[in-house]
Structures are given as C-alpha cells and as structure tokens.
N, C-alpha and C positions, 0 to 999 in steps of 0.2 A: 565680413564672413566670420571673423572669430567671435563676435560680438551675438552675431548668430546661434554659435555653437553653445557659447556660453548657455545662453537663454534655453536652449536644449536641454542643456547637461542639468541648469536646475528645473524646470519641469519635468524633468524623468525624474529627477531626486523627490520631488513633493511627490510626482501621481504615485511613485512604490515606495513612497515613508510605510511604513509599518506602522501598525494600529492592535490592540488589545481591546476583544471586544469575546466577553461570556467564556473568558483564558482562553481565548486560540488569538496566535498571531496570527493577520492578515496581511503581507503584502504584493502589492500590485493588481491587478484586478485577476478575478476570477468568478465565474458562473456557475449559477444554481446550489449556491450556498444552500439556499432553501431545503433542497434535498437530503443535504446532510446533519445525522446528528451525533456533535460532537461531545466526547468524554472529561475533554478538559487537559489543559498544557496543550495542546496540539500546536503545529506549525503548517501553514499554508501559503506557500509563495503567488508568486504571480503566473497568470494563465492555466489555472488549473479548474476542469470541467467537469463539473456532476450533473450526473439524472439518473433518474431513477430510487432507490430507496438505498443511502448510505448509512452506516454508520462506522464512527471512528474514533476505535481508544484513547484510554488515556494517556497521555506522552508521545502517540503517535505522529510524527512528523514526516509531512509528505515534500516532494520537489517540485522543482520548475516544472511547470506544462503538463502535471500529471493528468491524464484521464477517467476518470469512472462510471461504467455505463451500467446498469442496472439493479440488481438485488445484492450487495455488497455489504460484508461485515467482515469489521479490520479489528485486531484485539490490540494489547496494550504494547507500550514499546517499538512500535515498529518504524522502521524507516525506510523512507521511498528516496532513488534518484531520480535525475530528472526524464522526463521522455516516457515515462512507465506510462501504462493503459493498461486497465482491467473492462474486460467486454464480460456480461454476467448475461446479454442478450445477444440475437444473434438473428438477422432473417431468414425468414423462410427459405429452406430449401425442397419439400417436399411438394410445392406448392409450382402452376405454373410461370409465376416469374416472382423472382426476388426483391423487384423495386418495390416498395414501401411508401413513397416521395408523395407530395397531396397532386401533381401532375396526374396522377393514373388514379381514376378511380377517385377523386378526392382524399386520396390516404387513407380510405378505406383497408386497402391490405396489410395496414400497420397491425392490425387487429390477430396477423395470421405471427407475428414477430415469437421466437424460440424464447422464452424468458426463464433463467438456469441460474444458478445463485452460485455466487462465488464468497468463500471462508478462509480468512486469513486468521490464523494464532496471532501467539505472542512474541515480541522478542524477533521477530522476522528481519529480514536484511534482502532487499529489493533493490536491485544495480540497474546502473541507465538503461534506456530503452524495453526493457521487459516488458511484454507482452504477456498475461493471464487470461484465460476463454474458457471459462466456464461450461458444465459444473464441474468447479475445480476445489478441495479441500488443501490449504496450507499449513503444514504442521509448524507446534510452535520450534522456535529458534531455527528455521529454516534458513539457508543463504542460497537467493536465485542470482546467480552471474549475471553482467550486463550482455543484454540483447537476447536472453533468454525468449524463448515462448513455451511457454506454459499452456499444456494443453490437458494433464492427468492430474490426479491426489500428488500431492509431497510427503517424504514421511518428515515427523518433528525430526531435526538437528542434522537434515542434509544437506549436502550443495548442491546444487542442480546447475545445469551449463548446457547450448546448443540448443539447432533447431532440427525436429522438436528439443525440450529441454527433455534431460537424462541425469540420474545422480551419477555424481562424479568418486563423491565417498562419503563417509558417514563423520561430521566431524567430532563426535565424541564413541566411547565405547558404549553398549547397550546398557551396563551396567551405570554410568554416569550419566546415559541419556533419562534411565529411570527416574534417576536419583533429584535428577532437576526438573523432573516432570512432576514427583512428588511434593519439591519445596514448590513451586508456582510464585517463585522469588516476585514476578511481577502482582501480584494480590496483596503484597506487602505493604504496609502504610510507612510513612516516611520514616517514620520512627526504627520500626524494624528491619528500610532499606539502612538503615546507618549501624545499628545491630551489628546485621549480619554483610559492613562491608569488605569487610576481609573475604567471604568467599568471591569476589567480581575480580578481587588483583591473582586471583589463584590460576595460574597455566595448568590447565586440565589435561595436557596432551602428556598422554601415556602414565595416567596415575589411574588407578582401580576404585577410589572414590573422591566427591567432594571436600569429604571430611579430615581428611589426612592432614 
C-alpha cells in the first residue's frame, strides 16, 4: 500500500512539473490553450479551461481551475485565484428552449448562443471563486472579493464584494486614482519599473498625492 502511494506521489509530481513554453508557465494540464493569446511572463496552473477568443497580458497570472468562456481580454498585471470563471457567452434565453447540446437538433441551436465580451484592466485582483458574466468592463486596479459575481461595469481602483457583487469602497482618493491612471505604471519597461520603485513600497492611504 505504501509502495502504492509512493508511485502516486511521483506521478502527480511529473504529470504537474512545470514547463516554459513562448514565457508562460504551464503546469498540470489544461485545455484549449489554443484559444489563447498570450503576452508573455504569464502563469497558468493546472485545470484551467479556455474557448472562445482570449487574450492575456503581460505578467498576468491566472489560478487553479480558472475558467474562460468566450470573447475575453485581460490587460497586464493581473491576478486570478483559484475557482474563478469568466462566462463572455451565455444561452439563449429569448428563444424557445435554452439547450444548445448536439441531442436536440444536432446543436443546431448553438447558433442562437448570447456572445458579449468581457474587459478586464490592468493591475486587477481576482479572489477565489469569482464569477464575471458579461458584457462586463473591469476597471484597472480593481479588487473583486472572493465569491463575487460580477454582473455590471467596475470602476478603476474599487473593491467589489457579494452577490450580485456591489462596491464596498473606493480604495484610493479620486485624486490618487487620477494620478495612477495617468502614470499607467504597468506600460513601464523594466527599466523604468526599477526607476520608479520607490512609488510601489508608498502607503497611499490617506495622502493627497503619489508624489509626496
């Protein structure tokens, strides 16, 4: 039995080793790579499912078992837990029945499917389980709570929480929101993120600018 186990333990070690392949990490398996295109430095764990037309920035790192179904564009920076699912499609509902499936029709009703696009910024913060349902705009430096669902626009630099999800509060001042909307610190080349790394260790909370 233990000899069993063993032989288990490394088998899960090889099949999720991690691999470098065009800068995105790859581990464990995951489907419809194909549909995605990626920016570079990315992270990709194990069980994580695309279709439809992705793309995803640079530095962006996604979690365990993430989902993505349809018309999806993710900007630079951002980070997913695990459990998240962004639906950008959605079945008919206007229609006499919602099944889709090749049983009925030969999947002929797949043809009638809601297809809505879903836009994520930069700099975003995505907690376990979130839910996004398009057509949904995510402003940059956004934080969605875990278990969220997201069903409307986000503004940049809020935190959203519940279902549905609702801002909770605004995590910087508009004045500072501005100010970082301006610098678009993620456009920066490496060069310039090391420049300017003293503004990232700066506590922003309750100062009137970046610059101070």
């Amino acid at each position: 039995m233990k000899l069993i186990l063993f032989f288990k333990k490394v088998i899960y070690h090889i099949l999720n080793k991690s691999e470098i392949k065009q800068n995105v990490k790859l581990s464990g398996f995951s489907r419809g790579l194909q549909n995605v295109t990626f920016k570079g430095k990315n992270a990709v764990p194990d069980r994580c499912n695309f279709s439809g037309k992705i793309t995803i920035g640079h530095a962006t790192t996604l979690g365990y078992n993430n989902l993505f179904n349809g018309q999806i564009k993710i900007g630079k920076y951002c980070q997913f837990g695990s459990d998240v699912a962004l639906h950008a499609s959605n079945h008919p509902i206007n229609y006499l029945s919602t099944y889709i499936n090749k049983n009925l029709f030969n999947g002929e009703l797949k043809t009638l499917k809601e297809e809505k696009k879903i836009e994520i910024g930069n700099d975003v913060w995505i907690g376990h389980g979130v839910i996004i349902v398009g057509n949904v705009k995510i402003g940059n430096g956004a934080i969605l709570a875990a278990g969220s669902v997201i069903t409307k626009d986000v503004a940049p630099y809020s935190i959203i929480a519940g279902v549905p999800g609702k801002m909770i509060k605004k995590r910087f001042s508009d004045n500072i929101i501005k100010e970082v909307e301006e610098l678009k610190w993620w456009d920066f080349s490496e060069k310039e993120l090391v420049e300017n790394k003293e503004l990232f260790f700066k506590n922003l909370k309750d100062v009137k600018t970046i610059y101070s």
